[in-house]
Backbone as CSV, one residue per row, in Angstrom:
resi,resn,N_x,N_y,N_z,CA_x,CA_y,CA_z,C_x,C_y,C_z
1,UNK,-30.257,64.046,56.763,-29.442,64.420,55.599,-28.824,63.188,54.933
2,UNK,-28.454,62.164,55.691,-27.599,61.275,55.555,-28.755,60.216,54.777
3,UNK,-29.804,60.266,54.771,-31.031,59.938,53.948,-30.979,60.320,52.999
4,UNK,-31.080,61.578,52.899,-31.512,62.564,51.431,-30.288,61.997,50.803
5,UNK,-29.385,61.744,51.065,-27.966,61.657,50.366,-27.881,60.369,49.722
6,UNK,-28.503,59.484,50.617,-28.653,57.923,50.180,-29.653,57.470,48.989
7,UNK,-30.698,58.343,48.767,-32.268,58.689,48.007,-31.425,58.923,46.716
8,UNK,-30.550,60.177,46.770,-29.968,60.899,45.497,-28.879,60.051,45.088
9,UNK,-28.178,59.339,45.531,-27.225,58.218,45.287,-27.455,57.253,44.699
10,UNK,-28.863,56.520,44.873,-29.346,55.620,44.228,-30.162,55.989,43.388
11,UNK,-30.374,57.416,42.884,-31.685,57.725,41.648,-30.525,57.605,40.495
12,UNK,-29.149,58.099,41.231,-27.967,58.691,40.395,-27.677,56.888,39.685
13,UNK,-27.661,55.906,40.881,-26.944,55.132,40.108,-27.833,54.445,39.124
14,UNK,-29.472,54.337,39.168,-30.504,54.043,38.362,-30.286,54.848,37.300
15,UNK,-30.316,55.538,37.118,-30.214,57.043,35.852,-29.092,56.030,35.057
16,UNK,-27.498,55.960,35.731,-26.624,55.293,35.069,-26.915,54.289,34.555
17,UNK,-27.361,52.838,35.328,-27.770,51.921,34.609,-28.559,51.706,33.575
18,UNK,-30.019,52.920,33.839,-30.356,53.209,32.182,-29.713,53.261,31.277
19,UNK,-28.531,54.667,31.289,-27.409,54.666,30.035,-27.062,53.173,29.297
20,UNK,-26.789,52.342,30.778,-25.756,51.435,29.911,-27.052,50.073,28.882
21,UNK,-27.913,50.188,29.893,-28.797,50.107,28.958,-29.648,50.285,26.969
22,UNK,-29.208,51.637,27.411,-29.909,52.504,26.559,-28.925,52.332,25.182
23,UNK,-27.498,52.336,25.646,-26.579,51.883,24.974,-25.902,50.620,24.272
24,UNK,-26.950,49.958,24.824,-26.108,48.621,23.881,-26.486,48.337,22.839
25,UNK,-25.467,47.877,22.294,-25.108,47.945,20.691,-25.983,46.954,19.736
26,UNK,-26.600,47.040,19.051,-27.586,46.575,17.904,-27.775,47.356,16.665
27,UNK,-27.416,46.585,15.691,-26.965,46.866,14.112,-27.936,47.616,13.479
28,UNK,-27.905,48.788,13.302,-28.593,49.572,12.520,-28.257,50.085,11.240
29,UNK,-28.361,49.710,10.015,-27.583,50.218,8.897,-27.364,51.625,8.922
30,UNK,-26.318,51.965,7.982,-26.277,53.167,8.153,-25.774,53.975,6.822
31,UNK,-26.346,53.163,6.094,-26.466,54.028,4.461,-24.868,53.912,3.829
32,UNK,-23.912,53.599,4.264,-23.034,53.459,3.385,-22.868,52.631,1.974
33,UNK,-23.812,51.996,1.571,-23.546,51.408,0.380,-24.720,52.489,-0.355
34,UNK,-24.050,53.481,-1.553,-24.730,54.755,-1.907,-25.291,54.415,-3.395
35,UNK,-24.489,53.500,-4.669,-24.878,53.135,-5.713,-24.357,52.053,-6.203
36,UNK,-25.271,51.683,-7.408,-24.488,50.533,-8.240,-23.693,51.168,-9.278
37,UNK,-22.282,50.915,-9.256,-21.234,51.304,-9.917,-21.338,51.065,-11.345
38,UNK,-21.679,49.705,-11.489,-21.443,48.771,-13.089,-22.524,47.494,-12.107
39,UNK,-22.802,46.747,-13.525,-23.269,45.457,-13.243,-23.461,44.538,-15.348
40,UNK,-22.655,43.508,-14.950,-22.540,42.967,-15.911,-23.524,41.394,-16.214
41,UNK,-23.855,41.063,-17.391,-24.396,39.652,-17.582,-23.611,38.484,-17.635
42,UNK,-23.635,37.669,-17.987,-22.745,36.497,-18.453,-22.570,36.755,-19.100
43,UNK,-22.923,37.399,-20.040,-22.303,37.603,-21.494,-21.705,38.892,-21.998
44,UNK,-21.504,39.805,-20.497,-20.320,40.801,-20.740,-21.497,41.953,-20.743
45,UNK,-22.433,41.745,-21.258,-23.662,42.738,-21.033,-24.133,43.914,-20.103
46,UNK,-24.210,45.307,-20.256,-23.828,45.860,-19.115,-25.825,45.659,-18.172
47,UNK,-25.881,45.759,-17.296,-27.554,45.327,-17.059,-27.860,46.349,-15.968
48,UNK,-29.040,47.257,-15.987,-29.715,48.283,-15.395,-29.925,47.828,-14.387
49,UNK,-29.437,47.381,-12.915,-29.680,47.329,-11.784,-29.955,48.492,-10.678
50,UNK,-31.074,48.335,-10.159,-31.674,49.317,-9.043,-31.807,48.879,-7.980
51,UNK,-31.274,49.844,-7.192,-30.815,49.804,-5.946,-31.914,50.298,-4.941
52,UNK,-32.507,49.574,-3.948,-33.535,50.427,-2.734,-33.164,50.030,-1.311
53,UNK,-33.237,51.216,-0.578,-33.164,50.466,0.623,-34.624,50.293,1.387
54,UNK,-34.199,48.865,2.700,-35.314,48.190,3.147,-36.390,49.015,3.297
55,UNK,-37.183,49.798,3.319,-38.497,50.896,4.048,-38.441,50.915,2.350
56,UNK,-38.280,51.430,1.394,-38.326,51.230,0.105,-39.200,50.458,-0.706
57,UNK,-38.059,49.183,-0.426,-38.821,47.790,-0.849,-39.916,47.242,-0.445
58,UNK,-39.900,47.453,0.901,-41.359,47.157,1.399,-42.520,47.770,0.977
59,UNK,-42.013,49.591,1.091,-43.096,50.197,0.511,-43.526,49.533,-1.191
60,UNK,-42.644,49.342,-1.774,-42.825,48.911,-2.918,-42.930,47.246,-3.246
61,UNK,-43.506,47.097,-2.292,-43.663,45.527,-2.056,-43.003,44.628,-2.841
62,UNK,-41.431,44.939,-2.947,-40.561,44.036,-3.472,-39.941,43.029,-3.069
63,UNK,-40.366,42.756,-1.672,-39.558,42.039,-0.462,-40.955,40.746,-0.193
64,UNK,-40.785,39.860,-0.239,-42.066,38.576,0.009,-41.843,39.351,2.109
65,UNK,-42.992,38.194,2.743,-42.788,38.055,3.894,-41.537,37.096,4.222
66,UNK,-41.476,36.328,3.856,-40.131,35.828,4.542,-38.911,36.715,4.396
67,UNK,-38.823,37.591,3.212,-37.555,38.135,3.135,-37.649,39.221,3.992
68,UNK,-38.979,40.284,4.340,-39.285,40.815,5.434,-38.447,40.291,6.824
69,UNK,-39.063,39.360,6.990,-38.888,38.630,8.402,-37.316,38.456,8.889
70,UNK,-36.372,38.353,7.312,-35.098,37.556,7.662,-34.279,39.282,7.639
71,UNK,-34.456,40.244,7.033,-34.339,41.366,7.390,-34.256,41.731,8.720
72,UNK,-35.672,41.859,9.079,-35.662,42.085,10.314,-34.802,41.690,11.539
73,UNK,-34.555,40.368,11.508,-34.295,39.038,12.344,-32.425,40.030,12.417
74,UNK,-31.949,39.815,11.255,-30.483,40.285,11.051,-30.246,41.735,11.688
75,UNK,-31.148,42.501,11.670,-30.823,43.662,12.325,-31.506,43.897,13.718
76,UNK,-31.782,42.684,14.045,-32.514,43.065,15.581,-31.787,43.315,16.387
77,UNK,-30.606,42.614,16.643,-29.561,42.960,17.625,-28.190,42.484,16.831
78,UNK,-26.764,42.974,17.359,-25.374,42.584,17.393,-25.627,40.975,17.448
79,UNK,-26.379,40.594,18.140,-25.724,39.165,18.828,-26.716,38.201,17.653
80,UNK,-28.057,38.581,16.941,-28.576,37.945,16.075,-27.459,38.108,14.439
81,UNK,-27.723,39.254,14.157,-26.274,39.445,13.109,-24.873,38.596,13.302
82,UNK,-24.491,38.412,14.659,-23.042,37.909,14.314,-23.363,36.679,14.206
83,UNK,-25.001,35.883,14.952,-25.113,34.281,14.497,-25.313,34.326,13.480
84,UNK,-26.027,35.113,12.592,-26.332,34.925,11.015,-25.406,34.849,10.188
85,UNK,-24.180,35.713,10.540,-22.766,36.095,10.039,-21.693,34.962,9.690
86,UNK,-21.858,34.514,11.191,-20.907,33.245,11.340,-21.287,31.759,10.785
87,UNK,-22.806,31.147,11.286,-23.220,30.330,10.270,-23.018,30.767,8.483
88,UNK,-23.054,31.742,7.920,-23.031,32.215,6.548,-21.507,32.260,5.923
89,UNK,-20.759,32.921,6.739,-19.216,32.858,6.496,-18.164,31.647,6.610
90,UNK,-18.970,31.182,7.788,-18.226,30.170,8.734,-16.673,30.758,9.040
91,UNK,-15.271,30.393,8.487,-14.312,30.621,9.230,-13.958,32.274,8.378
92,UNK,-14.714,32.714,7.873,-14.775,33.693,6.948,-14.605,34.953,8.125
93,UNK,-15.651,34.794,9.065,-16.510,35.591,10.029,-15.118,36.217,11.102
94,UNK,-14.461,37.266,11.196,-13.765,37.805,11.941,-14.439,39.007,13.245
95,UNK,-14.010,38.888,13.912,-14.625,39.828,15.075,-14.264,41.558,15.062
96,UNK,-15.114,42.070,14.609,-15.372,43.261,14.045,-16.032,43.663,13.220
97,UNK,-16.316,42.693,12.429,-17.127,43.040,11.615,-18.566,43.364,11.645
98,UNK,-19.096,44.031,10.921,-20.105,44.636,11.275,-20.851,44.944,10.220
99,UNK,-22.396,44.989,10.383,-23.671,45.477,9.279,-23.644,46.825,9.278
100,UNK,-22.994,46.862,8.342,-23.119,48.426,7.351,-24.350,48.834,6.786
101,UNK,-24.887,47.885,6.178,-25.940,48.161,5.267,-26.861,47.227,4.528
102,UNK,-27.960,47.650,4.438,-28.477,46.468,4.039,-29.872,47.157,2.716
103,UNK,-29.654,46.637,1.391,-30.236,47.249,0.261,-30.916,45.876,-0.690
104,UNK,-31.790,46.239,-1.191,-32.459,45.410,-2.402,-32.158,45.735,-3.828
105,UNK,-31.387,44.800,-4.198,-31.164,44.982,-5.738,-32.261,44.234,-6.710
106,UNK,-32.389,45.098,-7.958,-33.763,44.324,-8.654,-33.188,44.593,-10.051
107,UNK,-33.924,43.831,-11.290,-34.095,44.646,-12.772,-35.270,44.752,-12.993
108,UNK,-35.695,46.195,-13.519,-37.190,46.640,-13.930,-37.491,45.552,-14.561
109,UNK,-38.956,45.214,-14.314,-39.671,44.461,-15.067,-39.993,44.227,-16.076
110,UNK,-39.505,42.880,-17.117,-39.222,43.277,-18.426,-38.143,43.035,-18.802
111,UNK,-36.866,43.496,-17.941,-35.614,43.309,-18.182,-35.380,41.907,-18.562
112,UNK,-34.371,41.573,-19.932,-33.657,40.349,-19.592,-32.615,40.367,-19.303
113,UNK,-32.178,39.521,-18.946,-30.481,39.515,-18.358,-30.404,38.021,-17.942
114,UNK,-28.937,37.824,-18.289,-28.025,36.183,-18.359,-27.371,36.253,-17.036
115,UNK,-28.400,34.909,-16.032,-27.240,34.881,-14.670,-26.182,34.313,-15.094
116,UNK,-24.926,34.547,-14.622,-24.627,35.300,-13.145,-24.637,36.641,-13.368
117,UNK,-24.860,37.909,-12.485,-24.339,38.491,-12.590,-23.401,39.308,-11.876
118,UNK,-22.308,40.033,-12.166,-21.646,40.585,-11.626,-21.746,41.966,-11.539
119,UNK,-21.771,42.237,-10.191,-22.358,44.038,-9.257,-21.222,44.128,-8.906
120,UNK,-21.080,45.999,-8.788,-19.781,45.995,-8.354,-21.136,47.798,-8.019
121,UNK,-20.547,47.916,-6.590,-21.280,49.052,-5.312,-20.601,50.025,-4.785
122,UNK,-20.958,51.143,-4.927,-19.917,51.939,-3.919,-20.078,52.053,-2.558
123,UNK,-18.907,52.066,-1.973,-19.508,51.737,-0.605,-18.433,52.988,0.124
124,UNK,-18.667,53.633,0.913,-17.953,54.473,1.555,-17.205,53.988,2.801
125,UNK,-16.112,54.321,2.712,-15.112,54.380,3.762,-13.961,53.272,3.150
126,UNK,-14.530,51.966,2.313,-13.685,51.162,1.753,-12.531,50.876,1.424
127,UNK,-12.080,50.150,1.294,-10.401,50.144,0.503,-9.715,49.076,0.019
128,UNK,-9.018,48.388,-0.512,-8.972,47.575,-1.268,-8.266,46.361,-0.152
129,UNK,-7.518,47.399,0.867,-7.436,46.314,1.972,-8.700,45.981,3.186
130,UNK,-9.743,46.482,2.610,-10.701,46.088,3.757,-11.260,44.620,3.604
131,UNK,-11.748,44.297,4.689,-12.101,42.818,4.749,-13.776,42.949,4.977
132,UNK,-13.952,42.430,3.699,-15.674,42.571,3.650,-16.203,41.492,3.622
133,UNK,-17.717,41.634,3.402,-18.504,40.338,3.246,-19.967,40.758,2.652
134,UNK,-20.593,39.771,1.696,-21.871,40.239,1.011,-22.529,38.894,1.631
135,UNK,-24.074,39.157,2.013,-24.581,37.961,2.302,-25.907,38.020,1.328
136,UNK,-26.281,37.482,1.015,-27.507,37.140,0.030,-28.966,36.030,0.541
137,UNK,-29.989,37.334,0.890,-30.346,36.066,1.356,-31.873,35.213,-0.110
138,UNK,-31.013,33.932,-0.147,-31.744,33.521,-1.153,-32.224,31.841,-0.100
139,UNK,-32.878,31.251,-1.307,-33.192,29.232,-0.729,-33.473,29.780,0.670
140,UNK,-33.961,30.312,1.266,-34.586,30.492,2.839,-33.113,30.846,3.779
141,UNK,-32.277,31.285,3.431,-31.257,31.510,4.260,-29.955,32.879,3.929
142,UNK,-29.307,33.120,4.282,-28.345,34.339,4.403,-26.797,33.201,3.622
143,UNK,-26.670,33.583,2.294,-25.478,33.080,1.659,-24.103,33.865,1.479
144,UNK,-23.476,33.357,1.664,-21.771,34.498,1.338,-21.765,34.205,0.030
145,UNK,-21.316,35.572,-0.317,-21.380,35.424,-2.542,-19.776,36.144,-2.325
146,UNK,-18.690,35.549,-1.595,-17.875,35.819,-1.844,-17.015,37.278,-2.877
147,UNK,-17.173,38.360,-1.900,-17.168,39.310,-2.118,-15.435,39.752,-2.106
148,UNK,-15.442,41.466,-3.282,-13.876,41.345,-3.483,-13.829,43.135,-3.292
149,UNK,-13.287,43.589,-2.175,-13.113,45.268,-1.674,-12.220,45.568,-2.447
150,UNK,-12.520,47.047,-3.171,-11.738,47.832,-3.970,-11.634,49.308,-3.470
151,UNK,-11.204,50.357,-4.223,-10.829,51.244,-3.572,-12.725,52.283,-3.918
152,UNK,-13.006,52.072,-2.684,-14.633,53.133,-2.461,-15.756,51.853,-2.916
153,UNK,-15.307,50.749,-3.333,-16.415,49.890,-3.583,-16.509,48.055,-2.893
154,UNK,-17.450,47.427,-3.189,-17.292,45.751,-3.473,-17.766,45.370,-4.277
155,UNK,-17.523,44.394,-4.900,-17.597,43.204,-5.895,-18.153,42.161,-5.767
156,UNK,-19.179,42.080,-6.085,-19.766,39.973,-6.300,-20.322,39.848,-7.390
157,UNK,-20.270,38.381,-7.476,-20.774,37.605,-8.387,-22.631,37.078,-7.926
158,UNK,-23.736,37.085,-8.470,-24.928,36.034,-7.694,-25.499,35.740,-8.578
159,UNK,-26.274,34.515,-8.693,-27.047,34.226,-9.781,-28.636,34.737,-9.526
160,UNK,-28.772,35.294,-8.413,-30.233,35.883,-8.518,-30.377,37.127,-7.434
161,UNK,-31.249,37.879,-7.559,-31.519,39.021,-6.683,-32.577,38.886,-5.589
162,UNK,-32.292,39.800,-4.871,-33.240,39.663,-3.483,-32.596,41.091,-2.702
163,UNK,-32.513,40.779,-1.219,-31.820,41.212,-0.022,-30.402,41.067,0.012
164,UNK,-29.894,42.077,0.121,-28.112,42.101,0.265,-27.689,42.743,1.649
165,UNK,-26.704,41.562,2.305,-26.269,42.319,4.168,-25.080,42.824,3.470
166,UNK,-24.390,43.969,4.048,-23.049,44.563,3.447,-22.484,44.027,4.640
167,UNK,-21.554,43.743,4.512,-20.498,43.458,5.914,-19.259,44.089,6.033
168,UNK,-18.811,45.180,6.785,-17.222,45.205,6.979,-16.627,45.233,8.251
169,UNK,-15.475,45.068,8.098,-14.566,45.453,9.449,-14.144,46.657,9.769
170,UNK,-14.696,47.117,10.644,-14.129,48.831,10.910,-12.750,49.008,10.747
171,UNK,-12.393,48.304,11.496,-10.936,48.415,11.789,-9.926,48.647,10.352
172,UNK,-10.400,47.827,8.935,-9.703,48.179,8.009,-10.288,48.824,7.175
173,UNK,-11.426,49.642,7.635,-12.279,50.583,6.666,-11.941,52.214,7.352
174,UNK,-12.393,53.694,6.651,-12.168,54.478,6.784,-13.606,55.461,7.167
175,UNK,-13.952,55.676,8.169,-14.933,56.124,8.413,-16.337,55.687,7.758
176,UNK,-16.113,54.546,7.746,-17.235,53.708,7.131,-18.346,53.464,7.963
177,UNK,-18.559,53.792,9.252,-19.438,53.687,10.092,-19.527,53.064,11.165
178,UNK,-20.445,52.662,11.829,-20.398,51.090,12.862,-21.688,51.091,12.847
179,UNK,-22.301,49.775,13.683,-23.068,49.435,14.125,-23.516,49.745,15.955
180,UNK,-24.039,51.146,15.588,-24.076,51.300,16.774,-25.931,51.968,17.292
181,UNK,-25.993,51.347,18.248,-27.489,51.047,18.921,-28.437,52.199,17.981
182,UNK,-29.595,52.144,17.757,-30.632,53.593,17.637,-31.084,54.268,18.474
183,UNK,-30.986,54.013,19.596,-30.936,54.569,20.864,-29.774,55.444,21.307
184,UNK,-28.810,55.559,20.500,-27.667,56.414,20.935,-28.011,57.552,21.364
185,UNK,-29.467,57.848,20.908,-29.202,59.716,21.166,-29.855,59.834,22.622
186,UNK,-30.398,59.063,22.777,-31.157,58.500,24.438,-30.368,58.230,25.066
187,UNK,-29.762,57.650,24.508,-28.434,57.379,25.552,-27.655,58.609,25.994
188,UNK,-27.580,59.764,25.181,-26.887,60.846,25.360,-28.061,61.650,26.242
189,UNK,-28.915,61.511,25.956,-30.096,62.325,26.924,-30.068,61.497,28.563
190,UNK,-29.651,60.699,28.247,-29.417,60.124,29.983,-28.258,60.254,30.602
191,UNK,-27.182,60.374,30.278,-26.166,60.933,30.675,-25.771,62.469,30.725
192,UNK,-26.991,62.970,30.079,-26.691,64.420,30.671,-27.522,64.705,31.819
193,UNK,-28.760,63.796,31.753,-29.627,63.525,33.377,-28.996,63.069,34.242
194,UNK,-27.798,62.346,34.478,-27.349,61.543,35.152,-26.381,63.182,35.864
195,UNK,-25.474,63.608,34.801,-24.912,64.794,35.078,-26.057,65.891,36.122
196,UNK,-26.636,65.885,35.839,-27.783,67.257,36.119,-28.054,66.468,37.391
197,UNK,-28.926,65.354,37.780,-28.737,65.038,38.929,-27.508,64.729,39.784
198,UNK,-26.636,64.773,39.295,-24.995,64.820,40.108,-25.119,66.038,40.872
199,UNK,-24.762,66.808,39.911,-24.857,68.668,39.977,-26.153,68.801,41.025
200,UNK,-27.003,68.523,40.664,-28.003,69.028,42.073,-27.607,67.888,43.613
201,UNK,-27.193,67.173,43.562,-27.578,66.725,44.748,-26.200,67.301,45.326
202,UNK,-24.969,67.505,44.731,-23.811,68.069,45.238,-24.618,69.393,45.562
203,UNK,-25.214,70.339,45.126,-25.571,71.438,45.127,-26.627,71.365,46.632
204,UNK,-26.879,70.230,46.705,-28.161,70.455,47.994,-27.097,70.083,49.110
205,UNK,-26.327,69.240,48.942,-25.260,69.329,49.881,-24.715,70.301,50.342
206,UNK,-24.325,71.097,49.745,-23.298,72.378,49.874,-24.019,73.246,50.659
207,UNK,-25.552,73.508,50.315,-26.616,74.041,50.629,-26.958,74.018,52.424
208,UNK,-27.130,72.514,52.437,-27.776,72.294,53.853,-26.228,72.500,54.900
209,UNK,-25.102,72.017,54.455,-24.037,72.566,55.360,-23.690,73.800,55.397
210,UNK,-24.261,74.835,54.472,-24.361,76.088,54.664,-24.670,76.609,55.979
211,UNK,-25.904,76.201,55.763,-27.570,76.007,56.546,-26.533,76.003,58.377
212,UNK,-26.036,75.067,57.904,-25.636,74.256,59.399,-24.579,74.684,59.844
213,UNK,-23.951,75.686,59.141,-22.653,76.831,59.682,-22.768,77.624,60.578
C-alpha cells in the first residue's frame, strides 16, 4: 500500500509541475487597442489611417520578413519583450508593464500625406494617469515615439508607418488586460487533473483501509 501511495504522490506532484509549467507567463496581445480615433498631417490635415492586426497584415502581406521576424521575436516570451522594452525605453521601462497589443498602421495606396504624423488610438482600460509606451519598429529596431495616455486612448507623433508594440502598466490601467501565457486554459485543464488525481488516490486510500477493517 505504502507503494501505491508513493506511485500516486509522485504522478500528483508531476501533474503539478506541469501546471507551473504550463503557466508561465509570455506576452500574448490581447486586442485592446480597438481603433484609430483621429490622425493628423503636418499640416493639420486629417489622414485615413488603417488599422490591422498581425495575422491580418501578414495575410495581406503588409509586413516585409524582417518586420515578421521582429514581431514574432517581441511576443515570444515576457523575458524577450521586457529586453526589447528596456533597450527601447531605457530609463522609461518600469516593471509592470506589459504588451497589450500589437497592430499595423498603413495609408491606402495612393494616399498622400505630410510626415509627421500624429495618431491618437483607443485603447481600453486607459486613463490619463496611465503610464504607457508606443514602440515603433522602424531602421531595423523597436523605437519609443514617446507616447501621451488620455482618457480611453494614446497619442504619438512618427514620421513613418510599420508595426506598433502598445505598452502599459496594469497597475495604472483599468481592466486593460495582461500579458498572460496562451496556454492558460491548459493550465486550467491540469489543475483540475491534478485535483481528480488527488480525489482518487485519497479515495483508494479510504478504500483499501476499509478493506482492512
Amino acid at each position: 500500500m505504502k507503494k501505491l501511495v508513493a506511485v500516486l504522490c509522485a504522478a500528483v506532484m508531476t501533474v503539478g509541475m506541469a501546471v507551473n509549467v504550463f503557466a508561465a507567463p509570455s506576452p500574448s496581445v490581447s486586442g485592446v487597442v480597438t481603433a484609430v480615433e483621429s490622425a493628423k498631417d503636418a499640416d493639420g490635415n486629417a489622414v485615413d489611417i488603417k488599422m490591422e492586426t498581425v495575422s491580418e497584415a501578414e495575410a495581406e502581406q503588409h509586413f516585409t520578413e524582417e518586420e515578421k521576424a521582429a514581431v514574432a521575436k517581441i511576443k515570444e516570451s515576457k523575458e524577450k519583450f521586457e529586453a526589447i522594452a528596456k533597450e527601447a525605453l531605457g530609463d522609461k521601462f518600469e516593471e509592470g508593464m506589459e504588451l497589450v497589443d500589437i497592430r499595423n498602421l498603413y495609408v491606402p495606396e495612393g494616399a498622400k500625406v505630410t510626415f509627421p504624423l500624429t495618431i491618437t488610438v483607443k485603447v481600453t482600460g486607459v486613463t490619463e494617469a496611465s503610464k504607457v509606451a508606443v514602440l515603433h519598429y522602424t531602421n531595423g529596431k523597436w523605437e519609443d515615439v514617446n507616447a501621451v495616455a488620455g482618457n480611453g486612448t494614446i497619442t504619438f507623433t512618427v514620421n513613418s508607418l510599420s508595426p506598433f508594440a502598445f505598452i502599459v502598466d496594469a497597475n495604472t490601467a483599468k481592466n486593460v488586460g495582461s500579458t498572460t501565457s496562451p496556454a492558460t486554459g491548459e493550465a486550467n485543464t491540469m489543475v483540475w487533473v491534478a485535483i481528480v488525481a488527488v480525489a482518487a488516490a485519497a479515495g483508494m486510500v479510504v478504500t483499501y483501509r476499509k478493506k482492512r477493517a
